[in-house]
C-alpha positions as CSV (number, residue, x, y, z in Angstrom):
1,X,42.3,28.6,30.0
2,X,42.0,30.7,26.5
3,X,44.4,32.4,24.6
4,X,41.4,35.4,24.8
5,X,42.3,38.3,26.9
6,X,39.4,38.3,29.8
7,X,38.9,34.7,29.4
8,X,39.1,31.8,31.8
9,X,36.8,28.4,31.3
10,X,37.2,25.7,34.1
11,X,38.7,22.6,32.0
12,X,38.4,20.1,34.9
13,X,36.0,19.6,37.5
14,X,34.7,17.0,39.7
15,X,31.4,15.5,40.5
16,X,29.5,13.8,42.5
17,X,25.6,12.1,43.2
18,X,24.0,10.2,46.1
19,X,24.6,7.0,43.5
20,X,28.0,7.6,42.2
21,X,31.1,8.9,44.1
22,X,33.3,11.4,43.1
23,X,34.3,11.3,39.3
24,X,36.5,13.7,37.6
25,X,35.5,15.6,33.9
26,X,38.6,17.1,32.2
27,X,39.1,18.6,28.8
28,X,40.8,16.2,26.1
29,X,42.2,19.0,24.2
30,X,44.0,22.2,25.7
31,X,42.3,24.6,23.1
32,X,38.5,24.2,22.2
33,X,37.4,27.7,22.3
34,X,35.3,28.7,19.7
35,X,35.6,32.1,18.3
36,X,32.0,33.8,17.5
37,X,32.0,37.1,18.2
38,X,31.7,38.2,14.7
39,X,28.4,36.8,14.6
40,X,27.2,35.4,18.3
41,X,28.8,38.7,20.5
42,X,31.0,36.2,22.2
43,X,33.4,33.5,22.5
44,X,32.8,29.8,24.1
45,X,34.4,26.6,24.9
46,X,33.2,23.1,23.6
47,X,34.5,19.7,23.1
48,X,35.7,16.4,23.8
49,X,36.0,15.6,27.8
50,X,37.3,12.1,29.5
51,X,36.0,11.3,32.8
52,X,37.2,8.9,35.5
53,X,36.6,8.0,39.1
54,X,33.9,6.1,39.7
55,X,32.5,6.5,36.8
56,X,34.2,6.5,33.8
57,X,34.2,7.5,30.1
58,X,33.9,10.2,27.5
59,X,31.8,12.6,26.6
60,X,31.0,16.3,25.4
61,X,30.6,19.8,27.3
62,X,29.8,23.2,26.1
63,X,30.7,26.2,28.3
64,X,29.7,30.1,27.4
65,X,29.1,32.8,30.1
66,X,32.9,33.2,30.9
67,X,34.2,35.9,28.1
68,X,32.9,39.6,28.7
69,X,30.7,40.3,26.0
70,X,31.3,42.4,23.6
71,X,28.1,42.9,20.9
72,X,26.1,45.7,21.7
73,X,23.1,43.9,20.0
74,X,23.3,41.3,22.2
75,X,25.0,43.3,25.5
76,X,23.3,47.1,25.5
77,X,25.6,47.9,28.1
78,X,29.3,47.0,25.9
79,X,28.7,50.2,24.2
80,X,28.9,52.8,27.1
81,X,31.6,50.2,28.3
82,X,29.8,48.0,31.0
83,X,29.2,44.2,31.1
């Protein structure tokens, strides 16, 4: 979750392939947004993840598309109040 009005990144998820069962990525940290609207037009989530199951070990995600944007530059449509 993000302390970002508007804002909600999935944290945990689980996964699976025809050559690995189920395995289970979750964020390390509670807080790894990053805070870029000044200069991207929106916020996004990276960092450190564990994952276990049947596979296991650590690695890296990087999440954006889950904050409304806000930079008409980037958005057209955030200045006559859309998405």
């Amino acid at each position: 979750d993000s302390p970002n009005p508007g804002a909600i990144h999935p944290t945990h998820w689980w996964s699976s392939s025809p050559t690995a069962r189920a395995s289970t990525v979750r964020s390390r940290l509670p807080d790894q947004e990053v805070e870029s609207r000044a200069t991207a037009g929106f916020n996004y989530y990276e960092g450190a993840v564990s994952v276990g199951g049947s596979v296991k070990g650590v690695g890296y995600m990087e999440l954006t598309g889950y904050t409304p944007q806000t930079n008409p530059f980037i958005n057209p449509f955030a200045a006559f109040g859309g998405r």
